[in-house]
Backbone as a ProteinNet text record, in pm:
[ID]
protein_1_A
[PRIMARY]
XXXXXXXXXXXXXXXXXXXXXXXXXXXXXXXXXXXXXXXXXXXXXXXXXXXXXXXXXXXXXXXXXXXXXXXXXXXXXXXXXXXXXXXXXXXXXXXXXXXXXXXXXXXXXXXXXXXXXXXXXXXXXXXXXXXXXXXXXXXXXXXXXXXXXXXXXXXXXXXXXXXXXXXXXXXXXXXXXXXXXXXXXXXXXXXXXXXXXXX
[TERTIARY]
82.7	0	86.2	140	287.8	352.7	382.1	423.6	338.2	231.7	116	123.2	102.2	119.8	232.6	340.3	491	469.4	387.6	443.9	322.8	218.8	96.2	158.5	272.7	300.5	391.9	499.7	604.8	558.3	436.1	411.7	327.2	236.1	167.6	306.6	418	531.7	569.9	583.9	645.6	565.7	428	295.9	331.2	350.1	357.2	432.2	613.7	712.8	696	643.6	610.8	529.5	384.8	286.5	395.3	440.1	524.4	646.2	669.1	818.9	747.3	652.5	571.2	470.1	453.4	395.5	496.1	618.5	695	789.1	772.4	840.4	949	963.3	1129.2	1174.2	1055.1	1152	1088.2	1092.1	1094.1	1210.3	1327.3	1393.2	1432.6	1335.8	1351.8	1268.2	1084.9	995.3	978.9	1003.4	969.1	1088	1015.3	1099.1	1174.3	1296.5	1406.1	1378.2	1373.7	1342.2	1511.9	1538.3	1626.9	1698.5	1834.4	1862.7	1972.5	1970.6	2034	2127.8	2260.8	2316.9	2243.2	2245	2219.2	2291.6	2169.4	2270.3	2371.5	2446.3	2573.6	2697.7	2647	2734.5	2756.8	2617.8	2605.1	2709.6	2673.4	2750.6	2916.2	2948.6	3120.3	3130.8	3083.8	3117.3	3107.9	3026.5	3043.4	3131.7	3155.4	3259.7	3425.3	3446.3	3541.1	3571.8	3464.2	3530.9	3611.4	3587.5	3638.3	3621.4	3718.7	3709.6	3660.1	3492.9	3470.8	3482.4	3543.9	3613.7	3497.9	3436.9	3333.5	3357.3	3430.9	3491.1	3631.1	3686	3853	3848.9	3899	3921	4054.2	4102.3	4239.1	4247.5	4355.4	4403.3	4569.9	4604	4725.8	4757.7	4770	4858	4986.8	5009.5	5107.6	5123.6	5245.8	5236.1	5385.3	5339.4	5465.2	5541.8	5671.1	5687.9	5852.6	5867.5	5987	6029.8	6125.6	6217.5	6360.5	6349.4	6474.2	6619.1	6677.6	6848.6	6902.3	7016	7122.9	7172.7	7171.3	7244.7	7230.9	7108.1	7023.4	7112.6	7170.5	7208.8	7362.2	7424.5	7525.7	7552.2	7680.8	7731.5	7714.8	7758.1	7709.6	7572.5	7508.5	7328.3	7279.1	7351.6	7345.1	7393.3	7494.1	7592.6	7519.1	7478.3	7417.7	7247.6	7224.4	7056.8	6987.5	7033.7	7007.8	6938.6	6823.6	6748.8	6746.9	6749.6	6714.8	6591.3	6561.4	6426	6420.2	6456.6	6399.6	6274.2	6311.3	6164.8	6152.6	6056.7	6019.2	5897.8	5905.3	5752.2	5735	5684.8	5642.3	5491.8	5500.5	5377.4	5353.3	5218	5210.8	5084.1	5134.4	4974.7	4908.9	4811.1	4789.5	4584	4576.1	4451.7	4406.1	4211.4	4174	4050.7	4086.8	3988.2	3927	3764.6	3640.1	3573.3	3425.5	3349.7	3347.9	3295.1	3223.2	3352.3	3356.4	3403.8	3293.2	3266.8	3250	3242.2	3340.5	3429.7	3373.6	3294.7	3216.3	3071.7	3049	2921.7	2900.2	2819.3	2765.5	2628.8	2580	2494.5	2346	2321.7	2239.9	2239.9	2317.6	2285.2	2265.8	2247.7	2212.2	2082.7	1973.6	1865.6	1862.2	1858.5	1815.4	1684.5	1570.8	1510.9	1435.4	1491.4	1492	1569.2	1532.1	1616.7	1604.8	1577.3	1594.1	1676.9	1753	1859.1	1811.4	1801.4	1823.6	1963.3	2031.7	2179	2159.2	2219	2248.7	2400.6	2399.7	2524.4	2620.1	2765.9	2816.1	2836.1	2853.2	2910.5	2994.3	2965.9	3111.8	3193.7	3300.8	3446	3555.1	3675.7	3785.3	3888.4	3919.5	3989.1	4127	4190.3	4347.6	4333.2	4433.6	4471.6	4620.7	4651.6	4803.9	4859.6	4971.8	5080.6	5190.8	5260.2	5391	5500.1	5603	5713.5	5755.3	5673.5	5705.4	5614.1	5493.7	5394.3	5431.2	5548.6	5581.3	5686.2	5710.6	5783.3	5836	5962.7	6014.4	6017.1	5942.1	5910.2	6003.6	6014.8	6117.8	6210.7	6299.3	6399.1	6528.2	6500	6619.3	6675.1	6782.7	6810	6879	6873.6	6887	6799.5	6752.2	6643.1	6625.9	6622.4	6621.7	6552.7	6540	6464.6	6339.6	6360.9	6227.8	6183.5	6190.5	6116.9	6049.9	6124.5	6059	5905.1	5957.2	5850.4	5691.3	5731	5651.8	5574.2	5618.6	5546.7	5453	5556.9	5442.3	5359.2	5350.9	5286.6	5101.5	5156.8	5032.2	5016.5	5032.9	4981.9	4864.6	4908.7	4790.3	4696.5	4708.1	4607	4576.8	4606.1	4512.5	4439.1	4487.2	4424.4	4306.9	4308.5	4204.4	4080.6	4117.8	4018.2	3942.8	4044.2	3976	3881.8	3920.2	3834.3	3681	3739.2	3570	3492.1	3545.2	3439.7	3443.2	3481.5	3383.8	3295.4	3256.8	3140	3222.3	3343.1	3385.3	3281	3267.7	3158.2	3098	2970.2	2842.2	2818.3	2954.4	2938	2953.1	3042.9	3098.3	2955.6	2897.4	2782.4	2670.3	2657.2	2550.1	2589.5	2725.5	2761	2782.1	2793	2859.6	2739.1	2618.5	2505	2431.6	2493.3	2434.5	2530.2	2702	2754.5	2702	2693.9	2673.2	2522.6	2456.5	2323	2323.6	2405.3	2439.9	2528.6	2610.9	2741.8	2640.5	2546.5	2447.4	2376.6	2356.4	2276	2335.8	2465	2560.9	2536.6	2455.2	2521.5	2347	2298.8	2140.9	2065.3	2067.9	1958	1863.6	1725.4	1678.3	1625.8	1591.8	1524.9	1631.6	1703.4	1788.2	1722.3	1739.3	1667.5	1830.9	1836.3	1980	1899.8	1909.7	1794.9	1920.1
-121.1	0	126.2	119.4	222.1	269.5	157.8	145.1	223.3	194.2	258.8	396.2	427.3	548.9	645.7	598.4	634.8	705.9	569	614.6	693.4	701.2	833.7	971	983.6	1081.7	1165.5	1052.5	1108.4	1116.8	1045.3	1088.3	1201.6	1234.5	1403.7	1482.4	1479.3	1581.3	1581.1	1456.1	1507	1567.7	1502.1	1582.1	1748.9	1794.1	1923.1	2017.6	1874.5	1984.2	2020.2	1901.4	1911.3	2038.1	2023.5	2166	2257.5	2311.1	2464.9	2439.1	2380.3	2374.1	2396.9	2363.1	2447.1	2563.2	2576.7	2726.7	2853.5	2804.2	2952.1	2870.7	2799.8	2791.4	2746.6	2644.2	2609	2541.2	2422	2368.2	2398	2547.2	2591.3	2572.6	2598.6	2559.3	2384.5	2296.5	2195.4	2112.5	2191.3	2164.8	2261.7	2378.1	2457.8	2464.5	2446.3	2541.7	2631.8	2613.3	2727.8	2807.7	2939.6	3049.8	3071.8	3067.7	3106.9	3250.4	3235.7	3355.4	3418.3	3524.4	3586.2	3673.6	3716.2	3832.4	3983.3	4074.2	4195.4	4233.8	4297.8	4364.4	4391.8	4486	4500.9	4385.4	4321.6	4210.2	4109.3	4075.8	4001.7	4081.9	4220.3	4322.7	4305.9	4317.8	4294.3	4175.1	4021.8	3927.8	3886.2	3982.8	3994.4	3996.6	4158.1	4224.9	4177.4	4092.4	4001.1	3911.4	3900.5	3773.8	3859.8	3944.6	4068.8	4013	3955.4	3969.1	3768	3775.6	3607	3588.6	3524.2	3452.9	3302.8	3368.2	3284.8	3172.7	3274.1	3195.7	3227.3	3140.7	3192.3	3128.7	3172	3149.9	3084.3	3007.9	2947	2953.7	2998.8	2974	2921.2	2873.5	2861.9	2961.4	3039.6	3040.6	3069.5	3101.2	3128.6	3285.5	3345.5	3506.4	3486.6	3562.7	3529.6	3669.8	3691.1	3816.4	3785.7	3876.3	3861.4	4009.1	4011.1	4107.5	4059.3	4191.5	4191.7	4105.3	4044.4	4000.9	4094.4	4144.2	4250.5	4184.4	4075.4	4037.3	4060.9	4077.7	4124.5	4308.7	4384.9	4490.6	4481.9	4343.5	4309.9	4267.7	4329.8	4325	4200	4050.2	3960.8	3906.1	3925.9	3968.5	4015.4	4112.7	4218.8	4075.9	4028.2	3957.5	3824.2	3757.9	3654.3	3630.7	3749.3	3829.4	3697.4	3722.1	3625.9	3699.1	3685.6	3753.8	3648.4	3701.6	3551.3	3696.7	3602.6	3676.3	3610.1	3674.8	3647	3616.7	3484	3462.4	3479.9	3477.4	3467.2	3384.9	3294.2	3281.8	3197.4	3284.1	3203.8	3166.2	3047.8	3008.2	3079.6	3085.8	3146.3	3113	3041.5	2992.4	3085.9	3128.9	3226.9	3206.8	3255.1	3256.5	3399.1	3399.4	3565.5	3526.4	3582.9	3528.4	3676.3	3610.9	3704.8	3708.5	3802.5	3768.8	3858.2	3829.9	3977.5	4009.6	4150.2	4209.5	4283.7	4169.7	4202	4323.9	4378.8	4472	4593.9	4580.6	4697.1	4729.8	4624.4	4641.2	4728.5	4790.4	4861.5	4834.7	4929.7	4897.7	4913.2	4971	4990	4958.3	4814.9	4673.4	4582.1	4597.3	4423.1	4484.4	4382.3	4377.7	4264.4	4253.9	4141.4	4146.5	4019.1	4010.3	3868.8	3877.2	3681.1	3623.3	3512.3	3431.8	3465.2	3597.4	3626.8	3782.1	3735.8	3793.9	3884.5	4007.5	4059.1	4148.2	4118.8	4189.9	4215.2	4354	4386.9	4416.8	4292.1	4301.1	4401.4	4397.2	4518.8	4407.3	4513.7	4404.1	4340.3	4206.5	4106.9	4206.5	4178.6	4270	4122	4143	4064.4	4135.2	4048.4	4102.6	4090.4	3969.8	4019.6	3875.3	3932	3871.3	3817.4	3649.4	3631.9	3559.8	3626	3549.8	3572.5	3469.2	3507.7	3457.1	3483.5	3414.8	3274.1	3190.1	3068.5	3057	3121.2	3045.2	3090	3142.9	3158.5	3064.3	2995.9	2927	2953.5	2990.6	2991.3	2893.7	2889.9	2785.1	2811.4	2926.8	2903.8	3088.8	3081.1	3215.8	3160.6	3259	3230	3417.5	3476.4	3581.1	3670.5	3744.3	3802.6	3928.1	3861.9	4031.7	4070.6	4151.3	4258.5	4154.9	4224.6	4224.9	4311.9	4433.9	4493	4396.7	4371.8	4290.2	4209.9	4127.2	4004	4056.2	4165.7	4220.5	4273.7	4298.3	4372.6	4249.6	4090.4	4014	3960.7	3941.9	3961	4027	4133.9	4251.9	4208.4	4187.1	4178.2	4004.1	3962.6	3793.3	3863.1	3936	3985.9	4036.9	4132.2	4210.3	4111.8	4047.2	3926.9	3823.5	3755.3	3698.1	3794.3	3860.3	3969.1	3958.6	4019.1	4031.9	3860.2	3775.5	3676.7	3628.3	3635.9	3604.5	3688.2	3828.7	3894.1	3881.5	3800.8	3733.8	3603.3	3548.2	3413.3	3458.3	3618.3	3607.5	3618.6	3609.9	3584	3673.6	3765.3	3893.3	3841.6	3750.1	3741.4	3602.1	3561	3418.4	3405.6	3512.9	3502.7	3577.4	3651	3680.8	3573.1	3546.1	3374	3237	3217.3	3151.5	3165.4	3270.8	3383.8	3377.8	3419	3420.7	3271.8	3192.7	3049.6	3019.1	3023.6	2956.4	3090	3203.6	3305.9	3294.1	3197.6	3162	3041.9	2934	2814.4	2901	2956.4	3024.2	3065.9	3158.2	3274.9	3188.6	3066.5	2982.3	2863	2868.3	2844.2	2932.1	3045.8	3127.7	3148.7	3044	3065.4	3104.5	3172.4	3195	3117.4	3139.2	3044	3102.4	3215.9	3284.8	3421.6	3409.9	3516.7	3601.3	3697.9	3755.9	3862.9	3846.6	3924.8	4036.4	4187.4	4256.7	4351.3
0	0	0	64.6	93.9	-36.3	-157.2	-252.3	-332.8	-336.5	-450.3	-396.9	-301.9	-241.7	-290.5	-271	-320.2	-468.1	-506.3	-686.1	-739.6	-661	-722.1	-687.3	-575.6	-563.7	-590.2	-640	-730.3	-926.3	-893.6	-1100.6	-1061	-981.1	-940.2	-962.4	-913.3	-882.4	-1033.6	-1073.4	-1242.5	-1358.6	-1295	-1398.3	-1369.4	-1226.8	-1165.8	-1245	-1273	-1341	-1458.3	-1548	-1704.8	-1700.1	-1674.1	-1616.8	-1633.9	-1517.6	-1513.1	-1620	-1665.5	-1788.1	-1904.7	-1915.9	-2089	-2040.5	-1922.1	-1892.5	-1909.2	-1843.1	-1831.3	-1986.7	-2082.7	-2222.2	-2177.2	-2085.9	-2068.1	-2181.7	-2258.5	-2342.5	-2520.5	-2488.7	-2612.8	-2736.6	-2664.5	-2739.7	-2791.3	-2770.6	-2783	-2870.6	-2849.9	-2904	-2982.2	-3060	-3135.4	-3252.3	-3340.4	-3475.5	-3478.9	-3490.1	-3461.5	-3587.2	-3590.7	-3689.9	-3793.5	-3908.1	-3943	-3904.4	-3892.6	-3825.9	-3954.1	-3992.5	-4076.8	-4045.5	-4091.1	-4001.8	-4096.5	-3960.3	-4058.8	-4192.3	-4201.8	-4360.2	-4386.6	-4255.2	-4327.7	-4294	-4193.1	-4187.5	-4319.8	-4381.6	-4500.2	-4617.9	-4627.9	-4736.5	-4703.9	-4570.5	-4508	-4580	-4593.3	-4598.5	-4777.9	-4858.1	-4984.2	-5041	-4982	-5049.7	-5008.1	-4913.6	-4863.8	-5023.5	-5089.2	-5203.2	-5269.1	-5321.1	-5406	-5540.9	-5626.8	-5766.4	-5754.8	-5797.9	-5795.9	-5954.6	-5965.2	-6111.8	-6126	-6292.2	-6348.2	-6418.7	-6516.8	-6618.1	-6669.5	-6736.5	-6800	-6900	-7023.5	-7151.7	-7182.5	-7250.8	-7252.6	-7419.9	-7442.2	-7601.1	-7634.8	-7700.7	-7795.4	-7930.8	-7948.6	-8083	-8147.7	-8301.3	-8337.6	-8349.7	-8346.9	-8353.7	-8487.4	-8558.1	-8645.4	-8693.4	-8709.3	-8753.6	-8865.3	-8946.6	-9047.3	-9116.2	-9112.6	-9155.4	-9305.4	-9384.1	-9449.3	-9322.9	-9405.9	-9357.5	-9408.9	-9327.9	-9346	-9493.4	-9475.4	-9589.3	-9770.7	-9731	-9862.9	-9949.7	-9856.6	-9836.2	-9915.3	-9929.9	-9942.7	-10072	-10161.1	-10280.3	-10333.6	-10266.7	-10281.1	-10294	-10201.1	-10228.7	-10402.3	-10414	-10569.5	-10655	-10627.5	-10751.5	-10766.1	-10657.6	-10676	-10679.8	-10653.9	-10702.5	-10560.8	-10479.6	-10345.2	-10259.7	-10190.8	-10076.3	-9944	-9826.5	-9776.6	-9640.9	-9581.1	-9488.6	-9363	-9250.3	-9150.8	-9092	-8999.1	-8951.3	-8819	-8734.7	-8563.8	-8564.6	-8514	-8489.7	-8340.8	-8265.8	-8153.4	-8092.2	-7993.5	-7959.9	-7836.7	-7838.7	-7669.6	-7655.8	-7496.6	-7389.4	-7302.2	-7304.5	-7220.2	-7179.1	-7076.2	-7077.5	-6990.6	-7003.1	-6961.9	-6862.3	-6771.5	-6645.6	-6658.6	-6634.5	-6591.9	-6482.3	-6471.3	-6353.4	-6303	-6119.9	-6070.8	-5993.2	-5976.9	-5845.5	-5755.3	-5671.6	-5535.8	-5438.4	-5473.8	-5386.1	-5393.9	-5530.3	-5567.3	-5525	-5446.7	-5379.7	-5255.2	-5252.8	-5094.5	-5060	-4949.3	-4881	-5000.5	-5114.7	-5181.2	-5281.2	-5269.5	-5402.8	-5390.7	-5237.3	-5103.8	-5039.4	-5016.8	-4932.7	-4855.1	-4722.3	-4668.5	-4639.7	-4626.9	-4546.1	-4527.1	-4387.5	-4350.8	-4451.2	-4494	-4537.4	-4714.5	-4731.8	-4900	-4906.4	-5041.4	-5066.7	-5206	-5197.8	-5349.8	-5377.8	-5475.6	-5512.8	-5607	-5614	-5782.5	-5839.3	-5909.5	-5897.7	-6030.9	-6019.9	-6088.2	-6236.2	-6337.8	-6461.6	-6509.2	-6543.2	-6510.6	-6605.5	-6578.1	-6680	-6681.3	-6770.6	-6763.6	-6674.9	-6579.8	-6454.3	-6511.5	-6582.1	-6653.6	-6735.1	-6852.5	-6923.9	-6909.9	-6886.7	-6812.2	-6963	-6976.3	-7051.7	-6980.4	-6903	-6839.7	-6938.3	-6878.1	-6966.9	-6990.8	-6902.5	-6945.5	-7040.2	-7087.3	-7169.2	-7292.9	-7304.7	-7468.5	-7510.8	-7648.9	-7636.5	-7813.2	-7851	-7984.4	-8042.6	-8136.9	-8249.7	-8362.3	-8380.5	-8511.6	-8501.5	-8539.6	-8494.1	-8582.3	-8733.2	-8797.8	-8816.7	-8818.7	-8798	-8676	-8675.5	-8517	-8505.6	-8345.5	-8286.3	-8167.5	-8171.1	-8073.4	-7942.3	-7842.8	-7696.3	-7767.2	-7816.1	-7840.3	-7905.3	-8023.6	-8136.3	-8079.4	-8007.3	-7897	-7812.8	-7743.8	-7670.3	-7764.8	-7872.3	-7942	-8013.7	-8048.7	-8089.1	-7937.6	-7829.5	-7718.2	-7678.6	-7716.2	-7640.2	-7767.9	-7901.9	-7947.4	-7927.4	-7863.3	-7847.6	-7718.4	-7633.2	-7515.7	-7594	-7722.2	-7755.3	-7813.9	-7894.3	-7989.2	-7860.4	-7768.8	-7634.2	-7608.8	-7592.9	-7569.6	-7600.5	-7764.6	-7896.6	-7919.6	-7864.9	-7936.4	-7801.9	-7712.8	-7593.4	-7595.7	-7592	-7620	-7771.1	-7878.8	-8002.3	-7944.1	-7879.6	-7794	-7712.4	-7695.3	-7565.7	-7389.8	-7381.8	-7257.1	-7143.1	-7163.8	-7046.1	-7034.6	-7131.3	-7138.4	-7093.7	-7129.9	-7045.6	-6936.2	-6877.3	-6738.5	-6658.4	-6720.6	-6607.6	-6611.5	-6735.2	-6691.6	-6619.2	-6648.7	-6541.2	-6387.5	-6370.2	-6228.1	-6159.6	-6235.8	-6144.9	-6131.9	-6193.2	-6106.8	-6002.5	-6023.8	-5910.8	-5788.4	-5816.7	-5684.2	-5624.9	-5685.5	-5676	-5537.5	-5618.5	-5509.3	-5404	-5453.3	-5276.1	-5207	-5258.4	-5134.2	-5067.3	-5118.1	-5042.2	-4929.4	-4916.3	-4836.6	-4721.5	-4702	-4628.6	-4596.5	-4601.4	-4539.9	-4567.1	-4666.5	-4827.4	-4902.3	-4879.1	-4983.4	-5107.8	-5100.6	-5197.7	-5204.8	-5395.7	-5448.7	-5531.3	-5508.3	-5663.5	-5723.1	-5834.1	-5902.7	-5977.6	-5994.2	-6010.4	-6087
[MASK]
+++++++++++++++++++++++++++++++++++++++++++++++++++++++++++++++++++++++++++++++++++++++++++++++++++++++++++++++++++++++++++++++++++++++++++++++++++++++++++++++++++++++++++++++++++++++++++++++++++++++

């Protein structure tokens, strides 16, 4: 009897605590839906503009750059007597490629909206951030004659401008912002986003 007694009065005491633990919300945080939490705006804008230049796309090419000149030799009495020309050649290859996409960096507080878990950005226009040909990516294919350091530089200098030209008649901008805004579509949503709008 004692026993039955015991245990009606310790399940009254736990009915008691349950009672007051969902009156004063103790285990709210346990039974309720945690609300998404977003950082403010400008925290979200700090953490943007942190990527700085996001790279979409990059273009890669090979080609030939070729250049030729008179031989001194041509200039020469022998040249005259034996009615002989001969012609210099250069021609080198060069690897180079042209990275695009957004900069970031250019954003402020009045191209970002938060609210809750949706994002609207407007973002700036993709541009080509640089075009790289270093010095290993050139390589002499053919060099009969002798030339200068300038000469050299000057068939490099238009392998960048031709890299260039040929990257923007593939579209490189236009690709880099349609691609840019899907991967910046999936990143924003890394970061607790469900709904983007790019405006």
């Amino acid at each position: 009897m004692k026993t039955i007694v015991k245990g009606i009065i310790i399940g009254i005491i736990i009915l008691a605590g349950i009672f007051f633990a969902f009156k004063f919300d103790m285990f709210s945080g346990i039974f309720k839906k945690k609300d998404l939490k977003i950082d403010k705006t400008a925290n979200v804008i700090d953490e943007i503009k942190k990527i700085g230049e996001f790279t979409s796309l990059c273009y890669y090419e090979e080609m030939a750059l070729v250049d030729s000149k008179e031989n001194d030799f041509n200039k020469s009495k022998l040249a005259s007597l034996t009615n002989t020309e001969i012609t210099d050649e250069l021609v080198i290859i060069a690897h180079g490629k042209v990275r695009a996409g957004f900069d970031l960096s250019k954003l402020d507080e009045n191209d970002i909206q938060v609210t809750g878990d949706t994002l609207s950005i407007k973002l700036p226009d993709a541009e080509i951030f640089d075009i790289i040909l270093n010095p290993s990516d050139y390589e002499v294919f053919v060099e009969t004659g002798t030339w200068s350091h300038e000469q050299f530089s000057a068939l490099q200098k238009q392998a960048s401008t031709n890299l260039k030209t040929h990257a923007e008649e593939f579209g490189i901008i236009e690709k880099a912002e349609e691609t840019g805004i899907k991967k910046l579509d999936a990143f924003f949503r890394t970061f607790g986003f469900s709904k983007i709008f790019f405006i």
